[in-house]
N, C-alpha and C positions, 0 to 999 in steps of 0.2 A: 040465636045462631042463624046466618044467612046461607040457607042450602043453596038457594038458586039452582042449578041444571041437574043437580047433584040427584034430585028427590022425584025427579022424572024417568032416571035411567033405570032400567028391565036389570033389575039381579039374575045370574050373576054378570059383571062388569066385567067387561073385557080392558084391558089399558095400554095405551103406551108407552114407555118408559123414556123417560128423558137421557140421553146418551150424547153425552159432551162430542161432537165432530163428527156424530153419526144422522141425528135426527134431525139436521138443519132445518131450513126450511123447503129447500130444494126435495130431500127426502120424505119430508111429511106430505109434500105436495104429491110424490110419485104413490103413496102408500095410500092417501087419500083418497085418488083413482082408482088401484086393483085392490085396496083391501082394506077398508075406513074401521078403526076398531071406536067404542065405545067413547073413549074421552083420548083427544090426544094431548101430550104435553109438549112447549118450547123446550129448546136444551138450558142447563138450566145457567142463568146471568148472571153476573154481578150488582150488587145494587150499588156496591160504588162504582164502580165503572160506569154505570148509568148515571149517577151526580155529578159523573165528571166531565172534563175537556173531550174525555174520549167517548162521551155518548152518542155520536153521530157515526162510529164506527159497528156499535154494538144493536144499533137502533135496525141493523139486519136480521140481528138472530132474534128481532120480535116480529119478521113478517110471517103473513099467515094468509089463508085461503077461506072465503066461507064453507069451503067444500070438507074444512078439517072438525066446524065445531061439532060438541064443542071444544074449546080450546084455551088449554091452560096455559097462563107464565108462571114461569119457574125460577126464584132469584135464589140465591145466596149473600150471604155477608153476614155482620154482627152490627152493626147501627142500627140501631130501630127508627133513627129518623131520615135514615137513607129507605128504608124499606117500605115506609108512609108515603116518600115521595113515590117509591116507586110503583105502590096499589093505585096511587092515585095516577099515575100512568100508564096502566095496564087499564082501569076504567076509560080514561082518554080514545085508547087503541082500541076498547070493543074488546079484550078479553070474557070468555064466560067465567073462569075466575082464577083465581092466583095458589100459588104452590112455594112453601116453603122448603126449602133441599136443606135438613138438617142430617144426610147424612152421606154426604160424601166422603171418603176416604184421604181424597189424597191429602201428601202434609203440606202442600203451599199453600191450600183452604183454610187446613187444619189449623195452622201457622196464623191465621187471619182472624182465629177465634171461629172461625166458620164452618159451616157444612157437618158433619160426624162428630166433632170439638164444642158444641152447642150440649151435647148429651154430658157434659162434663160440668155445663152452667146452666142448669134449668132454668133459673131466673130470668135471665138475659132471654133465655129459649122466650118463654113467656113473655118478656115486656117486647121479644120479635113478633109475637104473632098477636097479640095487642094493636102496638103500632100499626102493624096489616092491614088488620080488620076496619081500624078506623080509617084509614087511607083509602078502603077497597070500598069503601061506600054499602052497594047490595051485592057486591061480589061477593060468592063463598071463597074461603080462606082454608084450605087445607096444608098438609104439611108428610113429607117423605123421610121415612130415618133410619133407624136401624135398632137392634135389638139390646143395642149397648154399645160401650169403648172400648174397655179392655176387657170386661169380661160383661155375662147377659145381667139387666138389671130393669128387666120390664116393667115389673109392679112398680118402681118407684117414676120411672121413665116416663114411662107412659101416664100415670096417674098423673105428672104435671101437665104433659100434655092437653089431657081432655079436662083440663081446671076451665081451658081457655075458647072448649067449645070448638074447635072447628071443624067441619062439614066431615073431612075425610082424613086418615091417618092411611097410607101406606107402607107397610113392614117390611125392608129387608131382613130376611132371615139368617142375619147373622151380624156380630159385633163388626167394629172397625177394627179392630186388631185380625180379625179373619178372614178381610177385605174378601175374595173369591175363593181363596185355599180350601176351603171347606164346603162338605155339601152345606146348603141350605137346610134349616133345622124348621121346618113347618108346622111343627109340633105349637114352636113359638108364637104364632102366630095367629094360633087356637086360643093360647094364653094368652095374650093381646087381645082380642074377640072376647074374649070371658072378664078382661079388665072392663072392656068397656060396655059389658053389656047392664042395660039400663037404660041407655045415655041414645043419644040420635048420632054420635058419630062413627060413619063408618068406616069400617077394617077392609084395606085392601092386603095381600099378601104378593110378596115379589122374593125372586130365585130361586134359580135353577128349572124357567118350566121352558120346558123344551119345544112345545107346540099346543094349541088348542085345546088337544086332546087330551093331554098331561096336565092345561087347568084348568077343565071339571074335575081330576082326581083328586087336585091340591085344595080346590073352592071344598070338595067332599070334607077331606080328610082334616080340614081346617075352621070350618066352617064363617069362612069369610065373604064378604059379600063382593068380594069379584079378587082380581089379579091381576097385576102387571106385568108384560113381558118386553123384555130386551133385548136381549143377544140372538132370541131364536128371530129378529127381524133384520137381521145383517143378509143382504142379498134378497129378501124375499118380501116385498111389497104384497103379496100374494095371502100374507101369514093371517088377516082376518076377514077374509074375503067370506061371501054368502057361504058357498062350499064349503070348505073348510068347517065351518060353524058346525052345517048340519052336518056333514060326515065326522067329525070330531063327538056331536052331542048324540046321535044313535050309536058310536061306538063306545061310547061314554055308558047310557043307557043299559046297553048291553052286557055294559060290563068288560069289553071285547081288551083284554088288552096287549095286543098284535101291536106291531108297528104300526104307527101312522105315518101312510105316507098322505101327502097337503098337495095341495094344487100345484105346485111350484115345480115339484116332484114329476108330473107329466104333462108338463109344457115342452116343448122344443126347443132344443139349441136354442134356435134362430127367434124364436120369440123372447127368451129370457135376456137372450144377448139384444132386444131391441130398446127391451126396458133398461136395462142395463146404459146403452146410447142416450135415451131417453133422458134419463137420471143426471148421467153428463153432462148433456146441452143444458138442461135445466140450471144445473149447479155451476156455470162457467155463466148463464144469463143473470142470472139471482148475484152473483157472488165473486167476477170478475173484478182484481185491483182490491179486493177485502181480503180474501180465503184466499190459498195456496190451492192451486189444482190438486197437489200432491195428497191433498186430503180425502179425495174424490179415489183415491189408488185401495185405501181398507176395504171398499164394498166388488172391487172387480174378484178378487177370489171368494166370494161368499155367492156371487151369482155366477160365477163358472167352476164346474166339477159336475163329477160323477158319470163322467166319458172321457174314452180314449184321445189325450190328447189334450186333457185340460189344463196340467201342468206346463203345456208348451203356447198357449193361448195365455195363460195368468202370467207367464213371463213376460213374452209380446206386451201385455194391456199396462203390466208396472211399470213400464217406459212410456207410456202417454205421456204428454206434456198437457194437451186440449183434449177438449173435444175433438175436434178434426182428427187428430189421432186414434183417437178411439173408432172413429167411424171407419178409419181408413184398414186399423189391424181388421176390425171384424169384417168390414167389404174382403180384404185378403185371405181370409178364415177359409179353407176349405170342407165344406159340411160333409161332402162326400167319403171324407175318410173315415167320420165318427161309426 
């Protein structure tokens, strides 16, 4: 088994989570700056898309900063000889090491044999993460999934999984059939932990954590050896910042469990909306004539709220076309009324 970076990192782990159209690069870049978590990951690829004609278009969503490792790619697909090619690509690029996405949801993946539809063909799962391994050279080889298809099926799931040894397993806590509908079942995830203990590879746990401070309770109550979060990082570059850590781990400690309010929380307007700018310019730099601006429009309500007025500013900012726009609503923002 090739740990590589994996067997350096201070338990528990903090992560990133890979989020199709959110964690570009441009994003990783801003998050890298106010709040660098543990391990971060690309969104996650195509490895035929990367085989193909159209690899010079997708050869964006592999840039990366030193400032991010380490730093994971993260492919999809069902060819295992597309996915050889593509380790041995990510070693090319200076990857710290590679991530297979065995559970993505949706059905145009699913449709492709791929993503969440892997839990249905262990075999294939297997000869994917094989192929990887050998492709990845000294990279570790880990893999992200879920708890099941249609219904939980860990013991058997997972047990193929760790046949094939790699570094790290990631758990969505919940099948593909309960895509988000449902809380997250952590409980699962304890179970998963207990599959594989014995064994060197480690159990991350993902959904439903809400901020920092919600996963030391999950890492508690699961006992895994870190966690992934996601959606609590829409808007908030901020979310693994020093702060946060410690005021999340002595409220942790304490037991204390109050709301946590995070750094993001008592920032200013004027600051949030500069990161926010920030974010923009970046993502129209990085990703002009590739990306649609319009993509750039999901994070402007996630970093504006919680003041009088925000509703009348998130409208303004979903009519951006640029940057320049963006600059120019918030130059016109009136702070004095908040």
């Amino acid at each position: 088994m090739q740990k590589g970076f994996w067997e350096k990192l201070q338990k528990p782990i903090l992560a990133l989570a890979p989020l199709a159209d959110v964690t570009d690069a441009a994003f990783r870049q801003v998050i890298a700056k106010y709040g660098k978590p543990d391990i971060t990951w690309t969104e996650f690829i195509s490895c035929d898309g990367l085989c193909s004609r159209g690899r010079s278009q997708l050869m964006k969503d592999l840039l990366y900063t030193e400032k991010e490792r380490p730093i994971v790619a993260q492919f999809f697909g069902a060819k295992p000889e597309n996915f050889y090619r593509c380790a041995e690509l990510a070693q090319e690029l200076g990857f710290d090491g590679i991530d297979i996405n065995m559970g993505c949801p949706d059905r145009t993946i699913n449709k492709q044999m791929a993503g969440a539809d892997l839990i249905n063909n262990p075999e294939l799962a297997k000869e994917i993460v094989r192929a990887t391994k050998r492709g990845a050279g000294k990279l570790p080889v880990s893999i992200k999934t879920r708890v099941g298809y249609n219904k939980e099926s860990l013991d058997e799931w997972i047990g193929h999984l760790l046949e094939t040894e790699p570094a790290a397993i990631t758990i969505h806590a919940r099948t593909r059939k309960e895509l988000s509908l449902v809380p997250a079942r952590w409980e699962l995830v304890r179970t998963a932990k207990e599959i594989a203990r014995g064994g060197e590879t480690l159990i991350l746990g993902n959904g439903d954590v809400t901020d920092l401070k919600d996963a030391y309770f999950k890492i508690e109550e699961s006992g895994a050896d870190g966690v992934m979060l996601g959606r609590a990082i829409f808007g908030n570059p901020w979310l693994f910042s020093l702060y946060n850590r410690v005021k999340a781990l002595n409220e942790f400690t304490a037991k204390d469990k109050t709301s946590f309010q995070d750094l993001k929380s008592q920032l200013s307007l004027a600051e949030r909306l500069a990161v926010l700018l920030e974010h923009a310019k970046l993502y129209e730099e990085l990703f002009s004539g590739v990306k649609n601006f319009a993509l750039m429009r999901k994070h402007f309500g996630s970093y504006v709220g919680g003041f009088s007025g925000a509703k009348d500013l998130r409208v303004k900012l979903m009519s951006a076309q640029s940057s320049r726009d963006v600059e120019r609503i918030v130059g016109e923002w009136d702070f004095s009324a908040i």
